[in-house]
Backbone as a ProteinNet text record, in pm:
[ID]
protein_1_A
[PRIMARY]
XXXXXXXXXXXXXXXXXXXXXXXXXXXXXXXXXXXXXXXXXXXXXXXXXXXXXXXXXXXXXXXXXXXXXXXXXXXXXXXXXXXXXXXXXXXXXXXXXXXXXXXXXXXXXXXXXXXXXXXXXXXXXXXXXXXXXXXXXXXXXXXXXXXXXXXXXXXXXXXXXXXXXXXXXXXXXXXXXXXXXXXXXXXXXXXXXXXXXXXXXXXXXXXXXXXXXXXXXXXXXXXXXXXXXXXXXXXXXXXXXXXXXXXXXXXXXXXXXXXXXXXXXXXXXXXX
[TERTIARY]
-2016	-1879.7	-1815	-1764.1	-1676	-1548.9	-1495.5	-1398.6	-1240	-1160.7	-1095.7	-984.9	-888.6	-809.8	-665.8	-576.5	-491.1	-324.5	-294.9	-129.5	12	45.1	119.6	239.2	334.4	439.4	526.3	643.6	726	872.9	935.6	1082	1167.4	1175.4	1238.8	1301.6	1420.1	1464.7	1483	1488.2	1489.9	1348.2	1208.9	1082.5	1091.3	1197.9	1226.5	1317.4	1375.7	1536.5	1467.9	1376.5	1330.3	1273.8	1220.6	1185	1273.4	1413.7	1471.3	1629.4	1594.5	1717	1698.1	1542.8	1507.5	1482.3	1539.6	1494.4	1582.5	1537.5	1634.8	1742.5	1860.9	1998.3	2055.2	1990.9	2072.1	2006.1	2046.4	1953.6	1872.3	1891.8	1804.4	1639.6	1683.9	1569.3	1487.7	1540.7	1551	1353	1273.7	1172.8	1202.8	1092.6	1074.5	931.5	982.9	877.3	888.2	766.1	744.6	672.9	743.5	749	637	489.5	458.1	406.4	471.5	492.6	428.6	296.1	234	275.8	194.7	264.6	226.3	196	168.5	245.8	330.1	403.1	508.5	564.6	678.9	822	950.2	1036.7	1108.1	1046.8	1091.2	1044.5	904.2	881.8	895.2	913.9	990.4	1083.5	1187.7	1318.7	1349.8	1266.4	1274.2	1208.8	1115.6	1100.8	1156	1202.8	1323.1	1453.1	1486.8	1631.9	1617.6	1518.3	1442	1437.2	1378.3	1345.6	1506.6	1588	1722.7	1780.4	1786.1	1843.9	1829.6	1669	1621	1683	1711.6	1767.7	1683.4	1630.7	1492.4	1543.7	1510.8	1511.9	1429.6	1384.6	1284.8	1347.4	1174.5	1114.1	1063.5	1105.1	1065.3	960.9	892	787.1	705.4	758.6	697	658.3	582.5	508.6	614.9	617.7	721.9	720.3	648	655.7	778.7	831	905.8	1067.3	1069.8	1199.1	1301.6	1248.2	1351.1	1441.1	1369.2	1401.5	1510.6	1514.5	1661.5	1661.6	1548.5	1511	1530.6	1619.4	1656.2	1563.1	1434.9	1365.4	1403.9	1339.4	1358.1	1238.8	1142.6	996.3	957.9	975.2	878	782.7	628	530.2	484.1	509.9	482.9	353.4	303.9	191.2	168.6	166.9	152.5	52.3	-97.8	-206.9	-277	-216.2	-280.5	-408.9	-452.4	-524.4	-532.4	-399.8	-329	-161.8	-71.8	87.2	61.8	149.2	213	263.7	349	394.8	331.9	221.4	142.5	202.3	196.8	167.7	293.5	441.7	581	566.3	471.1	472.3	433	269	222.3	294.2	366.2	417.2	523.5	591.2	726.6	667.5	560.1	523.4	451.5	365.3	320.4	394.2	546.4	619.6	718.7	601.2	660.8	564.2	595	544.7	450.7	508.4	447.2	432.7	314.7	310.2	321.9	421.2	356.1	316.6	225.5	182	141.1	235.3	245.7	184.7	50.8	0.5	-37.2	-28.9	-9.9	-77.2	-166.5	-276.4	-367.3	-472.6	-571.5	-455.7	-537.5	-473.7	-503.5	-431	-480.4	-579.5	-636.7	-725.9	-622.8	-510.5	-432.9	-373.4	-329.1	-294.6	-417.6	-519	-643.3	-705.7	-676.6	-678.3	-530.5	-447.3	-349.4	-364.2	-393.4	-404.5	-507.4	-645.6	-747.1	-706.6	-641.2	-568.8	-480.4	-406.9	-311.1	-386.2	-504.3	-559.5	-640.1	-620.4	-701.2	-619.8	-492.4	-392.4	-317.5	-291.2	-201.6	-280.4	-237.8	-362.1	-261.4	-106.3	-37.8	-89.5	45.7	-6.6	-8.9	-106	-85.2	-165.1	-38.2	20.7	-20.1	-132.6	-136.1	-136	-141.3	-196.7	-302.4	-336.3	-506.8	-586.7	-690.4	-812.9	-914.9	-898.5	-1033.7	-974.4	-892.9	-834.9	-934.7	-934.5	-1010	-1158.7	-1204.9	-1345.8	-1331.9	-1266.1	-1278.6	-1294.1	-1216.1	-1171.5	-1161.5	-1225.4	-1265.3	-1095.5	-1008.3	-922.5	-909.1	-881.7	-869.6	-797.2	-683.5	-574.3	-579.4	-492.2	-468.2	-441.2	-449.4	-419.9	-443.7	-315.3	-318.4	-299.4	-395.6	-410.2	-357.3	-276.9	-171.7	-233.4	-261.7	-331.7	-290.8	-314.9	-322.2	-448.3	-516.8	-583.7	-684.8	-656.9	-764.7	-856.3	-673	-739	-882.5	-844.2	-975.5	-1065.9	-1069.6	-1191.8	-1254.9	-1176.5	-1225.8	-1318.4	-1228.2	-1295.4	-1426.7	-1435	-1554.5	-1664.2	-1682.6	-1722.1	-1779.4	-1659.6	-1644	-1615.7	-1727.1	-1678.5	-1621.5	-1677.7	-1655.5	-1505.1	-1429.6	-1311.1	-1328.1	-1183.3	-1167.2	-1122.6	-1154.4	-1096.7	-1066.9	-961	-985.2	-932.2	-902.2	-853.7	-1025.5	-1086.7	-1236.8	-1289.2	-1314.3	-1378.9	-1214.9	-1128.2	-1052.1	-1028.4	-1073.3	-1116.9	-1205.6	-1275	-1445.6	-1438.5	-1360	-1294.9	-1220.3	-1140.2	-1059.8	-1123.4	-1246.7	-1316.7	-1395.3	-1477.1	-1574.1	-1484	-1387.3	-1298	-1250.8	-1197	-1092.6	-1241.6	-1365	-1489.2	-1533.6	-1522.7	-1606.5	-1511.6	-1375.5	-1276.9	-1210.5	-1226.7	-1185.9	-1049.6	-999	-884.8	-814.3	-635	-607.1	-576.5	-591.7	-580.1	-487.6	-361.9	-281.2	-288.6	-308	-289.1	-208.6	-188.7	-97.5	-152.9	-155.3	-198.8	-52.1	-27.5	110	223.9	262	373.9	293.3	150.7	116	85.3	108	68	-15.7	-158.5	-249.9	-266	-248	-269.1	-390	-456.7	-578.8	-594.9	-577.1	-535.3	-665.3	-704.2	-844.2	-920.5	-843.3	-889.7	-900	-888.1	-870.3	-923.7	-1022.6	-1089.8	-1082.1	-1079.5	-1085	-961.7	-878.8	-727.2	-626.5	-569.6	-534.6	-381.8	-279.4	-137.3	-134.7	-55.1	-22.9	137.7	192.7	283.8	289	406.3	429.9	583.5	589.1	713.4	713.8	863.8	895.4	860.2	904	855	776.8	668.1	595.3	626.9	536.3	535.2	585	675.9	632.6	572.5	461.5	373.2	460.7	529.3	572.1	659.1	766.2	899.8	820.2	741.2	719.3	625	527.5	492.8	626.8	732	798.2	892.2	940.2	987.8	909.1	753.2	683.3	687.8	628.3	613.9	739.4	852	1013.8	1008.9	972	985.3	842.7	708	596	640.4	668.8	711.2	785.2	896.1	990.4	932.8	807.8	699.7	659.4	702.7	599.3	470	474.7	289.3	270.2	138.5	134.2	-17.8	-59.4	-179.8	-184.9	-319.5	-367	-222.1	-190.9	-74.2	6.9	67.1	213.6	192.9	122.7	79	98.9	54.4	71.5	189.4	248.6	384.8	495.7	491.5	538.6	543.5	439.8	402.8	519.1	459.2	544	663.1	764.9	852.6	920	818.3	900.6	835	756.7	770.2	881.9	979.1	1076.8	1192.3	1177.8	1310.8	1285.9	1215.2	1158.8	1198.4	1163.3	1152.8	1308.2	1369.5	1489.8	1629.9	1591.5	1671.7	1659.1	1565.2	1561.4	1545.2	1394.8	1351.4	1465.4	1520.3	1611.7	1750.6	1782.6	1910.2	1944.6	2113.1	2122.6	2124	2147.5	2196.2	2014.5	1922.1	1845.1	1871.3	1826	1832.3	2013.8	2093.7	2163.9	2243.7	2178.1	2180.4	2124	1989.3	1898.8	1938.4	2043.5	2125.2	2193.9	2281.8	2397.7	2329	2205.1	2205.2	2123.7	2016.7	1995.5	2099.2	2197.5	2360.9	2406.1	2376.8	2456.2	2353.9	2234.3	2168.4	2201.9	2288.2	2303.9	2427.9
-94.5	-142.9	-185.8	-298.8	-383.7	-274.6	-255.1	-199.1	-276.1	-190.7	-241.2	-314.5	-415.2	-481.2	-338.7	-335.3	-251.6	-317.1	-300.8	-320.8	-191.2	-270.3	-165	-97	-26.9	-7.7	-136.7	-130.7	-288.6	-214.9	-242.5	-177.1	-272	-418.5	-486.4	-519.9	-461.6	-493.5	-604.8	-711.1	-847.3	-882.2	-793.3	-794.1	-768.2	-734.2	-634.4	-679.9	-780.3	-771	-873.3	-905.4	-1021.6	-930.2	-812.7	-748.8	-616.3	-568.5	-494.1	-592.3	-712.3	-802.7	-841.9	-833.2	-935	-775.4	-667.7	-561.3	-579.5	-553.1	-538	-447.4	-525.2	-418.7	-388.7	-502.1	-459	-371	-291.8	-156.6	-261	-416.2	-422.7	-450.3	-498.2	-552.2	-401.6	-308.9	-215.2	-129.3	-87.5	-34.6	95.6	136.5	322.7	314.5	491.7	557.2	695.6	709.6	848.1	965.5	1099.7	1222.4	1287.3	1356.8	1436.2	1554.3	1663.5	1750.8	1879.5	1906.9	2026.6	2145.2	2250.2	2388.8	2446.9	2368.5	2468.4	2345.2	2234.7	2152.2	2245.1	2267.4	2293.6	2223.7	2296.1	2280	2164.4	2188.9	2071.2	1955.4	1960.8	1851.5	1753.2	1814.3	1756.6	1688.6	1783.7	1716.4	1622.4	1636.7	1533.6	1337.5	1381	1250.8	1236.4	1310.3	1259.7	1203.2	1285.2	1179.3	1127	1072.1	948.4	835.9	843	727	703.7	779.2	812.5	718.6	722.4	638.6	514.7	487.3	374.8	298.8	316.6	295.4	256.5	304	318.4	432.9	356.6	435.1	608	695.6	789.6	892.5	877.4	1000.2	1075.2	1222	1371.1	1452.3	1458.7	1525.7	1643.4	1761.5	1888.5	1987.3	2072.9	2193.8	2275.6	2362.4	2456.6	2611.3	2629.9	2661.9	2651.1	2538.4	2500.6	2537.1	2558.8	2551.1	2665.7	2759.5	2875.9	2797.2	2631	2643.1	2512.9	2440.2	2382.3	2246.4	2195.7	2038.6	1986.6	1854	1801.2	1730.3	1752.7	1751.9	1615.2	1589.6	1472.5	1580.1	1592.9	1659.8	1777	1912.5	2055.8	2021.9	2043.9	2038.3	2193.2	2246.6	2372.1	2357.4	2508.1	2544	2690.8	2743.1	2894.1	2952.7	2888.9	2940	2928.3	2777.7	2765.8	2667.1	2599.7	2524.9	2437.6	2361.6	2219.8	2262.6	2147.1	2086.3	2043.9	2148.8	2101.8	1977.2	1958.7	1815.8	1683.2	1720.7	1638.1	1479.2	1433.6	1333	1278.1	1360.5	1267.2	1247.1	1328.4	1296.2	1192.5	1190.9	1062.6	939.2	952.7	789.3	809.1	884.8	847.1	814.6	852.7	824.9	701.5	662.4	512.6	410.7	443.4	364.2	316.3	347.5	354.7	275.7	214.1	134.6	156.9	297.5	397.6	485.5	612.9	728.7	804.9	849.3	956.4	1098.5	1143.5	1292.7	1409.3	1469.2	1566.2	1714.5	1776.3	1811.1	1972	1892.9	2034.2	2173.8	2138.3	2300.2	2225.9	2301	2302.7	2272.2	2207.2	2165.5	2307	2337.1	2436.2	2335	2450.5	2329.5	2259.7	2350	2255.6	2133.4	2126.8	1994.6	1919.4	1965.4	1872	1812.9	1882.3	1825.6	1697.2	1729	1651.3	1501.8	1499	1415.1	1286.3	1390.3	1318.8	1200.1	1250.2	1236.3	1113.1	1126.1	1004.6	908.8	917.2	836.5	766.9	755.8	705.5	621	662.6	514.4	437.3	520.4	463.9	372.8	251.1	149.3	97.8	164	140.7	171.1	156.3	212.7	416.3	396.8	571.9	626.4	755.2	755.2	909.7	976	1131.4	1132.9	1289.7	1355.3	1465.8	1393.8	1502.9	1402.5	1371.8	1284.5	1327.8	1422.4	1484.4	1465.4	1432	1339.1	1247.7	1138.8	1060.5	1025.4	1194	1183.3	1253.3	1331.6	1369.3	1306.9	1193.3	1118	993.3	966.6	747.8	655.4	670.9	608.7	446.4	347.8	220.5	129.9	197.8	112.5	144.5	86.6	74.7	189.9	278	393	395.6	480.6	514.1	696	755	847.2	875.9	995.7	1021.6	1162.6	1225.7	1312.6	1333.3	1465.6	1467.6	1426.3	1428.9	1342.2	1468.9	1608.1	1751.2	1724.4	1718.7	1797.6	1672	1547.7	1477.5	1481.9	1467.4	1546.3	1673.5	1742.5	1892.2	1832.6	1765.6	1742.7	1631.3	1605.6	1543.7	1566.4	1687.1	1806.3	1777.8	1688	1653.7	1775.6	1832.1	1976.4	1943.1	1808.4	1707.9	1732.7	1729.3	1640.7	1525.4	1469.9	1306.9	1248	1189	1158.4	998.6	898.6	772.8	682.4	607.2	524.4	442.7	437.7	408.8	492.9	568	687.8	708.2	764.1	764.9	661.5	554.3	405.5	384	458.3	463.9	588.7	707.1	769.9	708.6	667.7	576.1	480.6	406.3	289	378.6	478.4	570.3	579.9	694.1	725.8	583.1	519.6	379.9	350.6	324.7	281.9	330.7	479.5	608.4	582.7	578.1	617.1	457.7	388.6	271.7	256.6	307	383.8	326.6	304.1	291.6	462.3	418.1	576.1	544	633.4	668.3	807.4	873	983.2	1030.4	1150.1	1187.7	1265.7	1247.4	1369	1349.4	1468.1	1577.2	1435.7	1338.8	1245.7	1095.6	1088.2	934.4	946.8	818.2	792.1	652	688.7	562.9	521	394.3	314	222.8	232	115.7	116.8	-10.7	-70.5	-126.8	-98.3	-85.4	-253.7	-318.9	-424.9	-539.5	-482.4	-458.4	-379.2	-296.5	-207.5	-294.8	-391.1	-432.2	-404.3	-372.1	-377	-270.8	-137.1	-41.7	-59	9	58.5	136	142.2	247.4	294.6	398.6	425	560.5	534	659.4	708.7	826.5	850.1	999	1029.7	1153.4	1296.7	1300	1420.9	1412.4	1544.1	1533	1481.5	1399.5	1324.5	1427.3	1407.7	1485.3	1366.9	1426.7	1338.3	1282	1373.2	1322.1	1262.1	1259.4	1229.7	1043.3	1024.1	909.4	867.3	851.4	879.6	784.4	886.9	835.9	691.7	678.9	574.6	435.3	469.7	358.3	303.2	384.7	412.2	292.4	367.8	320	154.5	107.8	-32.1	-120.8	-36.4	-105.2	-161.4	-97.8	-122.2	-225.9	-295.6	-368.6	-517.4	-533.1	-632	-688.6	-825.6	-931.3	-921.3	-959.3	-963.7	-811.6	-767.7	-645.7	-659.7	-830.7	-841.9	-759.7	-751.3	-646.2	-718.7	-799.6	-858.9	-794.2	-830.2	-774.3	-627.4	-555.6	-416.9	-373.5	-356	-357.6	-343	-458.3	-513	-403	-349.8	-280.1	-133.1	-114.7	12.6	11.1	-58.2	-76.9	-66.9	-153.3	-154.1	-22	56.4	216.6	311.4	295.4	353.2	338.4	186.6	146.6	226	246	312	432.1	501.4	683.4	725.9	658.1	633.5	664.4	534	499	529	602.5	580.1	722.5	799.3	935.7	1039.5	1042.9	1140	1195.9	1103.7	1137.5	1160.3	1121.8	1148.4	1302.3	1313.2	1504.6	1472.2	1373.1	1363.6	1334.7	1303.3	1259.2	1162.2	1178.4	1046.8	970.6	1079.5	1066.4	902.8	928.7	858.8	719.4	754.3	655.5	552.6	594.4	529.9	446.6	480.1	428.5	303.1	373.9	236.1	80.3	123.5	67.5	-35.5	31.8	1.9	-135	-77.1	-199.1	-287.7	-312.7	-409.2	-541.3	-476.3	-617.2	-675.2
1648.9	1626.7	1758.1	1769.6	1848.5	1919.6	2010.1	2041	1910.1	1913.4	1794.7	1932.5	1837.8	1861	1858.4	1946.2	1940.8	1951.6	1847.6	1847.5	1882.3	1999.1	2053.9	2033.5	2121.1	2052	2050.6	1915.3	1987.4	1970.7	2048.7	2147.9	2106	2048.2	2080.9	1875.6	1854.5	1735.1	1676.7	1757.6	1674.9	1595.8	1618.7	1607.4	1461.3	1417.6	1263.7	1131.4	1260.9	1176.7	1023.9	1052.6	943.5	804	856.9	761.6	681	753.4	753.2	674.8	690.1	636.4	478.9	468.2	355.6	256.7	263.1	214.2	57.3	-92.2	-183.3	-167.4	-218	-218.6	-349.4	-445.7	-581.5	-657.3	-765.5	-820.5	-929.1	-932.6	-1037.3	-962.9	-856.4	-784.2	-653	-669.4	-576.9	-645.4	-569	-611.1	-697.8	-739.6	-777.2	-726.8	-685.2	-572.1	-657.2	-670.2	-752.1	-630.5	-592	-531.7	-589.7	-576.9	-692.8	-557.7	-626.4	-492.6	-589.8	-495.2	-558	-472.3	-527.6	-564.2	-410.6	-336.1	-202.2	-55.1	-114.5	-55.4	-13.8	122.8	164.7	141.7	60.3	34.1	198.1	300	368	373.1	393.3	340.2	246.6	92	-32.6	15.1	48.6	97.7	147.7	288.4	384.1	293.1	236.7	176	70.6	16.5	-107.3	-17.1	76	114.6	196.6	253.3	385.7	238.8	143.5	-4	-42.7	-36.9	-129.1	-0.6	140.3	275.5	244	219.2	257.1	119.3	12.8	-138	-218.3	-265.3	-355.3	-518.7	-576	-701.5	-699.9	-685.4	-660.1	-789.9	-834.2	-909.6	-878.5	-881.2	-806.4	-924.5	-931.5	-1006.3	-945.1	-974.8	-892.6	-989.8	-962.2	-971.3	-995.5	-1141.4	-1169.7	-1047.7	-979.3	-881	-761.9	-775.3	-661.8	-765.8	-855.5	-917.9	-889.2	-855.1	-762.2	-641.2	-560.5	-453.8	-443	-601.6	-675	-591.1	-641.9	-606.5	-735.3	-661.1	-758.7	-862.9	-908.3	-950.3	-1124.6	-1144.9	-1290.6	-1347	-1320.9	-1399.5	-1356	-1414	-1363	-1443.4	-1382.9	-1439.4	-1461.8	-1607	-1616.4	-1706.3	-1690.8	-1796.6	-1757.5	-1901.7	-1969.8	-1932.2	-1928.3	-1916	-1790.7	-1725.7	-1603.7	-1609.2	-1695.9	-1730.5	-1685.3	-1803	-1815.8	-1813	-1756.5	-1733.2	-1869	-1995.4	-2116.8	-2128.6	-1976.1	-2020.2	-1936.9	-1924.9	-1859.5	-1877	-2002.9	-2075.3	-2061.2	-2063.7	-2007.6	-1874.8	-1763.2	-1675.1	-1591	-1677.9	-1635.7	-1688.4	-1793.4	-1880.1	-1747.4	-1661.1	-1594.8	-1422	-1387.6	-1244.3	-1319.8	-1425.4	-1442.9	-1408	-1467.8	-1408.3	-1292.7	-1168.9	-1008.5	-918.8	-849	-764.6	-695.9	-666.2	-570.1	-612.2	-580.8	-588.4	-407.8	-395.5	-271.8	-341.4	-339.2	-333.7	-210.9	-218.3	-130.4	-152.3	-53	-107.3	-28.6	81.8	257.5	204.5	206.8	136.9	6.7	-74.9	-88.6	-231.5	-288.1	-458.5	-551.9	-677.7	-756.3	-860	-960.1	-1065.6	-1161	-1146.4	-1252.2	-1243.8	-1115.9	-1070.9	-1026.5	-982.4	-1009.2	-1128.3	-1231.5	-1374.5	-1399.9	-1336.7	-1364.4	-1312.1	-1197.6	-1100.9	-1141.8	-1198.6	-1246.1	-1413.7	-1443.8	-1608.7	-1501.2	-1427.8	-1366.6	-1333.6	-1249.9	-1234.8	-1325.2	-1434	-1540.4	-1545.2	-1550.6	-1598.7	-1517.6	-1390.6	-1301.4	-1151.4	-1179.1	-1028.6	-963.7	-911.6	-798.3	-706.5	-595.3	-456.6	-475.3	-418.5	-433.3	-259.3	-226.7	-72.4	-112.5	19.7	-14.1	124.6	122.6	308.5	238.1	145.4	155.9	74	205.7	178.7	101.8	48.1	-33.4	-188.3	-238.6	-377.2	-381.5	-302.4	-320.8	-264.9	-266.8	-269.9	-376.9	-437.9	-590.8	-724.5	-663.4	-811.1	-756.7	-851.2	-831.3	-860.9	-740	-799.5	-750	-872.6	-861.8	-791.9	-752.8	-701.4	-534.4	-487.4	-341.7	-288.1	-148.2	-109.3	25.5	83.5	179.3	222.3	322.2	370.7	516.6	510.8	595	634.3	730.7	798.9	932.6	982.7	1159.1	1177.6	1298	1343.7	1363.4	1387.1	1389.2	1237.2	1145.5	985.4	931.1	1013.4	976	1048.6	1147.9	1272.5	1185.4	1137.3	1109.8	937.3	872.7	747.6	737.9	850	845.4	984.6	992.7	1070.6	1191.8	1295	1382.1	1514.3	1582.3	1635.9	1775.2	1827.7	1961	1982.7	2024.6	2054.9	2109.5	1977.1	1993.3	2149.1	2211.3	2338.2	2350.5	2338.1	2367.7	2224.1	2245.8	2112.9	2026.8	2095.1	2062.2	1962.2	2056.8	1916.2	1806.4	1847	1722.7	1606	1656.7	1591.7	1499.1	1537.9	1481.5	1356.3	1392.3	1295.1	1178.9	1155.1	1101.3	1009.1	1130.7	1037.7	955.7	1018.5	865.9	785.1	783.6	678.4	565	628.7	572.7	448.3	531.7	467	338.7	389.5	312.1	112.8	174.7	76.9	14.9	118.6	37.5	46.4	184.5	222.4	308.7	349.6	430.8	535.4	671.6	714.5	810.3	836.7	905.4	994.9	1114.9	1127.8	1285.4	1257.1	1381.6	1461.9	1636.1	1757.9	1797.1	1762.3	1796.6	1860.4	1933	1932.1	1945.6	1869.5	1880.5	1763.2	1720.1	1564.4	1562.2	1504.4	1444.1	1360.1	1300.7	1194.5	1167.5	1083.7	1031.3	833.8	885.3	741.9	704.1	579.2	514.3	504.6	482.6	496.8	627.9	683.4	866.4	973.2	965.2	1011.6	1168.7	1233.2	1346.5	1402.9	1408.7	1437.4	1433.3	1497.4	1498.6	1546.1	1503.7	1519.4	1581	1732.4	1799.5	1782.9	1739.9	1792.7	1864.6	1945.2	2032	2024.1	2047.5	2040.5	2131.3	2157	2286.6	2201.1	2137	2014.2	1978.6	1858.4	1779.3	1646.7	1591.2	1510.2	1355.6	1270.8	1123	1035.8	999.2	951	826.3	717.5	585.2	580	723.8	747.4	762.1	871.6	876.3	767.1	675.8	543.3	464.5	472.8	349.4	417.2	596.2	627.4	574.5	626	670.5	492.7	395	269.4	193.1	219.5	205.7	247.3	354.6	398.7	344.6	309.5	297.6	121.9	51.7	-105.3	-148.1	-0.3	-8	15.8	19.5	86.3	-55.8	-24.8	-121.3	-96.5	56.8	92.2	146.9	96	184	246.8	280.8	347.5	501.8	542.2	666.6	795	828.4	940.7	913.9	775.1	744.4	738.3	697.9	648.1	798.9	893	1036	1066.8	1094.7	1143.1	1027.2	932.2	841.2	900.3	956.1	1027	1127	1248.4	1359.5	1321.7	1215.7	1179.5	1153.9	1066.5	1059.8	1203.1	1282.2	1415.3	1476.9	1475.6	1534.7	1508.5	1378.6	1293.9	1353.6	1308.8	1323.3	1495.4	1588.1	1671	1759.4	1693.8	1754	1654.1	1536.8	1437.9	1312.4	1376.4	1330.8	1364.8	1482.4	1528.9	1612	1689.1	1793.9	1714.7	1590.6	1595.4	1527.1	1514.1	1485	1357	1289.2	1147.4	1014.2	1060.3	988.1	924.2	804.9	731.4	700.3	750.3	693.1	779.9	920.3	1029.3	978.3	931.5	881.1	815.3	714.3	600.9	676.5	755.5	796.6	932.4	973.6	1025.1	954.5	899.7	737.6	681.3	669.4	596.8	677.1	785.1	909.9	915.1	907.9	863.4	797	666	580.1	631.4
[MASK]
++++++++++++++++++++++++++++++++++++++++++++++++++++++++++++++++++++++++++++++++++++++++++++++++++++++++++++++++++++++++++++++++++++++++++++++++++++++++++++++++++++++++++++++++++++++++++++++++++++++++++++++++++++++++++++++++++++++++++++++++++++++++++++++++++++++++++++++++

């Protein structure tokens, strides 16, 4: 393999304004992004990408694990079940994430079988974009539609029993291209304040961002996620430049500020 082509950070906001201008504002034209937050997802994490999607103005469907219902998320769907099997209401669930643009699934720990039964049943019907941070979904289950994988940059080293340390944008490149390959995958992942991007149909060509802090993987997940949905084209250029685009934001427009998303909104807002 060729050394990859590397796209750097870009600092300069007019680089954006084209894609941050042309974003939908009316609720008829506005996306849905479906949340499906299993039973070992942290109540911050939920959060954080429910009101980073809720900033960016996106319709969002929250679909969680009756598990989480002590912790009074605003939830549309508890996916309960008596026995532990099967989600009783499997079947409203899948008819209400079918109809979302997007799936993010949030997953931060090892799946139970029940939501692995669930998941498998979704994927029968649903061939959107579908957005996880656990790459072993889709070595489980043959899913059809487009996807991107969101990871630190260890937990895939480690899952594909890499004992080396990664050193160099080369080899982390070469990581990326197996994976992207293996899975049919776009792969995103984070070393503690740099973030890499390679977009599956692009394996030559990598996203750098950097930033002064450590990266939260779900926080940026749901930015990049939030602006990629708003895209007519989502060919390998634009898919890129989409990235960068929410590095810019995250960057200059979240990580650093005291308010979060709430910040996010308001500068978003001043946009139009």
């Amino acid at each position: 393999m060729q050394d990859s082509t590397i796209i750097p950070n870009a600092m300069n906001e007019a680089d954006f304004d084209e894609l941050l201008f042309n974003r939908p504002v009316s609720n008829l034209n506005r996306r849905k992004i479906g949340i499906l937050a299993c039973r070992h997802a942290s109540l911050r994490s939920i959060s954080a990408a429910y009101s980073i999607l809720m900033a960016l103005g996106h319709n969002v469907l929250l679909v969680a694990d009756i598990g989480h219902q002590k912790n009074q998320l605003p939830a549309d769907i508890w996916l309960s079940s008596k026995n532990k099997s099967y989600y009783e209401n499997s079947d409203v669930a899948i008819e209400a994430l079918a109809d979302c643009n997007v799936i993010i699934n949030i997953v931060e720990g090892e799946l139970n079988s029940t939501m692995e039964l669930f998941i498998a049943r979704l994927f029968d019907s649903y061939t959107g974009l579908y957005v996880c941070d656990y790459a072993k979904i889709f070595k489980n289950h043959n899913y059809r539609g487009n996807k991107i994988i969101f990871s630190s940059l260890q937990k895939l080293a480690d899952a594909n029993h890499l004992t080396t340390k990664l050193i160099g944008i080369t080899q982390v490149s070469k990581l990326l291209t197996q994976v992207a390959g293996d899975l049919s995958a776009s792969v995103v992942v984070t070393n503690r304040n740099q973030l890499i991007a390679l977009e599956a149909q692009s394996t030559g060509t990598v996203c750098i961002v950097n930033t002064k802090n450590n990266i939260l993987l779900i926080d940026f997940m749901a930015i990049f996620v939030g602006l990629l949905v708003d895209a007519a084209d989502t060919q390998p250029d634009s898919w890129l430049k989409y990235c960068q685009a929410a590095g810019f934001i995250y960057r200059n427009h979240y990580s650093e500020s005291k308010n979060g998303s709430a910040d996010l909104k308001s500068y978003l807002n001043g946009k139009f």
